[in-house]
C-alpha positions as a Markdown table, in Angstrom:
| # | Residue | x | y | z |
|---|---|---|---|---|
| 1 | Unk | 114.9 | 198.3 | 26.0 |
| 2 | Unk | 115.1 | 195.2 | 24.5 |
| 3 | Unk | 112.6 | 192.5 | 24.6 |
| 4 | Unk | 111.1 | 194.5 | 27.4 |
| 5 | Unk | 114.5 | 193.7 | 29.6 |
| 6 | Unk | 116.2 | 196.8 | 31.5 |
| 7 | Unk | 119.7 | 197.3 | 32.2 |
| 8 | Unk | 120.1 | 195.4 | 34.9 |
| 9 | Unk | 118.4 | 192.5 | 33.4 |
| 10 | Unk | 120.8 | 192.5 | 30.0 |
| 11 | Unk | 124.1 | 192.7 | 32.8 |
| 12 | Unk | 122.9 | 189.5 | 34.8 |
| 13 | Unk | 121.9 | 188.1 | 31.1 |
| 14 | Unk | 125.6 | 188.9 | 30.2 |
| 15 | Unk | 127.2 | 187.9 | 33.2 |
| 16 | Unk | 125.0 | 184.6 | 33.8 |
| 17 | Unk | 126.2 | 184.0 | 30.1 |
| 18 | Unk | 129.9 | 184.9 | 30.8 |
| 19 | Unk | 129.8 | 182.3 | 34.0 |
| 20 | Unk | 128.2 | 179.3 | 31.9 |
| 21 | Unk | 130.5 | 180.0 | 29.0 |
| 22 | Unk | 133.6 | 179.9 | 31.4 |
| 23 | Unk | 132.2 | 176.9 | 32.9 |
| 24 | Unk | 132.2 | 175.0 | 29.6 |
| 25 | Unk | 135.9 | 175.9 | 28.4 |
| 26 | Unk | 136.9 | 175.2 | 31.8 |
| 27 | Unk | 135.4 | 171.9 | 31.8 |
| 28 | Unk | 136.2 | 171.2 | 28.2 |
| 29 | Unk | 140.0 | 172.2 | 28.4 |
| 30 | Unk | 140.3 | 170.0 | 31.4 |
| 31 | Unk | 139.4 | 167.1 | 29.5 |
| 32 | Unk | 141.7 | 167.6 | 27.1 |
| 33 | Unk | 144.2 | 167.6 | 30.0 |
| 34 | Unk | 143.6 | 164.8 | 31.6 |
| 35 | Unk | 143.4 | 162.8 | 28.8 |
| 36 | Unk | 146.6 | 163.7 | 27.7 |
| 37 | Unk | 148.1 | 163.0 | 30.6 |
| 38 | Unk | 146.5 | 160.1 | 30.7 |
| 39 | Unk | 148.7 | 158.7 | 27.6 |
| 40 | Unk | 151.7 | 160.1 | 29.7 |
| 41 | Unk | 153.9 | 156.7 | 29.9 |
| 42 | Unk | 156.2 | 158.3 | 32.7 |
| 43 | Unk | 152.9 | 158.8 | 34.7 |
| 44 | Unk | 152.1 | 155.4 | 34.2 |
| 45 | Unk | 154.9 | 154.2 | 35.7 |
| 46 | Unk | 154.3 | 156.7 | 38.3 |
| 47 | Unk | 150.6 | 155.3 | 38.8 |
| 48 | Unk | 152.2 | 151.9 | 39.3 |
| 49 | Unk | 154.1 | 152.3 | 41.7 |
| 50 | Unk | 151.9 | 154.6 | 43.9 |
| 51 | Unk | 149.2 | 151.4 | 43.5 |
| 52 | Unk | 152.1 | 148.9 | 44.3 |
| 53 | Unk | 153.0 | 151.6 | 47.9 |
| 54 | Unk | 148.9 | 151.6 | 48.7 |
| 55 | Unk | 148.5 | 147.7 | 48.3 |
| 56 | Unk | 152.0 | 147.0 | 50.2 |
């Protein structure tokens, strides 16, 4: 035992830290993505005119 924890406690440890962990890279490469698209001149143009259809 470590810390007094049992095996059952050290797996949810793990896997609660496995979850968060995902959650972070997830969120993190996501940003990346959308940031890069948003420097993306085609989908700027593609933007535009999806705002121009909405207003018309």
């Amino acid at each position: 035992m470590v810390l007094g924890l049992g095996f059952a406690d050290m797996l949810s440890l793990a896997q609660t830290v496995g979850i968060v962990g995902t959650m972070v890279l997830t969120l993190f490469f996501s940003k990346k993505q959308i940031q890069s698209l948003s420097n993306d001149p085609q989908l700027e143009v593609s933007m535009t005119l999806v705002k121009s259809i909405l207003r018309w």
